[in-house]
N, C-alpha and C positions, 0 to 999 in steps of 0.2 A: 346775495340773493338777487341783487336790483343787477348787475350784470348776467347773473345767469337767466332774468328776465326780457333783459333788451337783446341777448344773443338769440331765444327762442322767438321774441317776437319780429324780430327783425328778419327770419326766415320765416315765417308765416306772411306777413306782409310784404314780402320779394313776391311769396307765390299771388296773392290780391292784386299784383302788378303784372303779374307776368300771365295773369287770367287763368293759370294751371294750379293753383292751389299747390301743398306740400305737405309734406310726410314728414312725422317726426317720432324716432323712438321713445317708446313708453316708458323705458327706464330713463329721461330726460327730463320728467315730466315728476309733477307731484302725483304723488299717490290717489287723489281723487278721481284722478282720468283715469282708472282701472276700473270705476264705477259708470264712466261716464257712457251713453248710448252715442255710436260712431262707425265709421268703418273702419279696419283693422287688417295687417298684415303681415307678414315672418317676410321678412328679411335680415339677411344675414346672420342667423340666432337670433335677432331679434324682434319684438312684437314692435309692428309701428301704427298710429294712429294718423286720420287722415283731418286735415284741417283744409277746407275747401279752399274755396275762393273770393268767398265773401259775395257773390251776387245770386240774387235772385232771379230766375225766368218771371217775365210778365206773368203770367199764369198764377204762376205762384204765390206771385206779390199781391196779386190782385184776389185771390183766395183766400190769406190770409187776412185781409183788410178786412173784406165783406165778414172773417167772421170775428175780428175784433168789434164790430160795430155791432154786428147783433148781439156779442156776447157783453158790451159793455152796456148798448141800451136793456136790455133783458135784466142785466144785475141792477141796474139802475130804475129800474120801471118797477119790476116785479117785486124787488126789496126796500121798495119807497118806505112802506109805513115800517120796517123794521129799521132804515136808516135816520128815519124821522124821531123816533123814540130813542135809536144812542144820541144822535141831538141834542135831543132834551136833558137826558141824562148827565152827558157833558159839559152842558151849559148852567147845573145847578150850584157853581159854585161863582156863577154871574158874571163868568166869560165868555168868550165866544168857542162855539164847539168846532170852530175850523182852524187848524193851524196853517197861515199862511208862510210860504219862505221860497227864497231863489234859489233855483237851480238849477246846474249844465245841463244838457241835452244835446242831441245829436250836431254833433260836430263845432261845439262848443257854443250854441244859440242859449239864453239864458229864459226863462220861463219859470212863473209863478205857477209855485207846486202847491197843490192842497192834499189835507190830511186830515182824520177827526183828531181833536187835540187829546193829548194824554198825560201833558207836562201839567203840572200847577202853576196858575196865573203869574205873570212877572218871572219867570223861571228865565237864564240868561243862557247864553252860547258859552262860555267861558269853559267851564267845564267839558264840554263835547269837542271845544278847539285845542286843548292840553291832550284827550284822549286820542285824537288824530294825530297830534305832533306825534306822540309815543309812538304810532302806529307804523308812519311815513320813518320814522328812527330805525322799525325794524319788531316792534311788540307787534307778537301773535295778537290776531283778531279775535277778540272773546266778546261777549255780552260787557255794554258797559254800564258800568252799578249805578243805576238809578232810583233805589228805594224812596230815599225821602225827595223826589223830586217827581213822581208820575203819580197818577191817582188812582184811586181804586178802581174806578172802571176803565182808566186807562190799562191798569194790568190787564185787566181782562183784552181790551180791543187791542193790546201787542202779541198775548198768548196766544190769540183767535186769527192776528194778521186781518180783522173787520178796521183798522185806524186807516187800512189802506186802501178802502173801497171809494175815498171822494177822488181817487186818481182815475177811476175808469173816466171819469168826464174830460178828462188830458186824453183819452184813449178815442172817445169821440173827436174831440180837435182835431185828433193827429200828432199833436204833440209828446205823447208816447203810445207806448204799445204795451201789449196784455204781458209779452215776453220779452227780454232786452235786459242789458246792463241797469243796476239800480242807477238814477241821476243822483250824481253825487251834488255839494255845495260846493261854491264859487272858492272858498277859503280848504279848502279841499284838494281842488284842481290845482290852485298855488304850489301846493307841494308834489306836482306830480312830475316825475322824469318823463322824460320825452315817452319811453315806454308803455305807460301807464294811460296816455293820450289815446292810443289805439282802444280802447273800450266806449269811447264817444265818436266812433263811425257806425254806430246806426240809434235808433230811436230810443230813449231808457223804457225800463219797464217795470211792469207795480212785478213782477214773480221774475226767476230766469234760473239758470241753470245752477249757478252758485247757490242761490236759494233753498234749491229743492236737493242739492246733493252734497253742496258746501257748509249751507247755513254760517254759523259766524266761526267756524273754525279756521284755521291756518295765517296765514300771512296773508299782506293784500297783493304782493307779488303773484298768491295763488290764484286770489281771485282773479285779479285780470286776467291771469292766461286761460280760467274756466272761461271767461267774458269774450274775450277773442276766439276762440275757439266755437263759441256759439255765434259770435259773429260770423263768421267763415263758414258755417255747415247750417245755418238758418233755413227750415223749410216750414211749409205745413206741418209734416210730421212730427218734424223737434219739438216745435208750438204744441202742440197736442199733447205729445209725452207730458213736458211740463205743465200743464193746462191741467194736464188730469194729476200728477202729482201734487200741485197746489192744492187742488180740490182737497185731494184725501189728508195732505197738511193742515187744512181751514177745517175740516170737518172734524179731524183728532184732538185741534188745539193745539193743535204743535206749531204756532206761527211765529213772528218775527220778532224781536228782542226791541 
């Protein structure tokens, strides 16, 4: 799987150099991209999906900043006293309601990531660093079993995908964006093949396209090439697509593990 990953991203990144973007058949690809919003074409019998070039027009850039800022201050402003009460909440077992932790970012820059906590006080990595090994071996990505180690209202602020809203403030810095590759950990990126690198050429982001169409299914070979792919076709409109599928995700309950 890890070469039939470095063979497709290795021709998506030819085209990022060569400023022309490329085309790549659908049946190349995992089955996700069947679902994925793109441009699309027949050749040769076959259906090929377009994988840009990875840049943005000023315009663009600059449109979609203006509305990460308003959409991050706005979540941020408007949902104060709702975020102040999970807070509290969090906090009544006499810890602190923010989970601090390092994590890559765009183009491998390292940055303190915040989150509302959801683990039980003293809770360690050990566990999460075994489930990645597995992962990087080649185990499908599933939800990983944290019963006795998350708390009740942490269930809740993962089903809800609310543990994720202290990141809009990264979204104000600059330090991420509304839409983008999840920032993975430092212990993480260790095991990544060279392949795997290309998902940290642009900002991470609290939602993205794996999120909203992948969620925690398939392999992480899948996910990156969902990752790059949004890399490469990144506009307003993308942003928005997924913008609003989040929404309806957070509003269903249907959030992040």
């Amino acid at each position: 799987m890890t070469f039939f990953c470095e063979r497709i991203i290795e021709t998506v990144t030819g085209g990022w150099d060569s400023g022309e973007g490329s085309w790549v058949a659908l049946h190349e690809l995992p089955p996700i991209f069947t679902r994925l919003p793109g441009r699309r074409r027949a050749r040769g019998g076959a259906v090929e999906i377009r994988f840009g070039n990875a840049r943005r027009t000023r315009a663009d850039a600059l449109a979609v900043r203006v509305l990460e800022v308003i959409l991050a201050a706005t979540v941020l402003l408007v949902g104060a006293p709702l975020w102040a009460f999970i807070a509290l909440l969090v906090s009544l077992d006499g810890a602190s309601p923010l989970f601090v932790q390092e994590r890559v970012g765009e183009n491998g820059a390292l940055f303190r990531f915040l989150k509302f906590r959801t683990m039980k006080p003293c809770t360690t990595d050990a566990a999460h660093r075994q489930f990645v090994q597995a992962i990087a071996a080649g185990k499908p990505m599933t939800a990983m079993p944290n019963a006795d180690r998350v708390t009740w209202i942490g269930r809740f602020l993962r089903k809800s995908g609310l543990d994720e809203i202290p990141q809009f403030i990264h979204v104000l810095s600059g330090r991420m964006a509304v839409v983008g590759p999840r920032p993975p950990l430092p212990y993480e990126v260790e095991l990544y093949h060279e392949c795997h690198k290309a998902r940290l050429n642009a900002r991470p982001g609290i939602t993205g396209l794996w999120q909203v169409y992948g969620k925690s299914e398939g392999a992480f070979e899948e996910q990156t090439l969902v990752d790059v792919f949004y890399i490469s076709n990144r506009s307003l409109v993308l942003d928005l697509t997924v913008m609003l599928k989040t929404a309806w995700t957070v509003l269903s309950c249907r959030g992040g593990h």
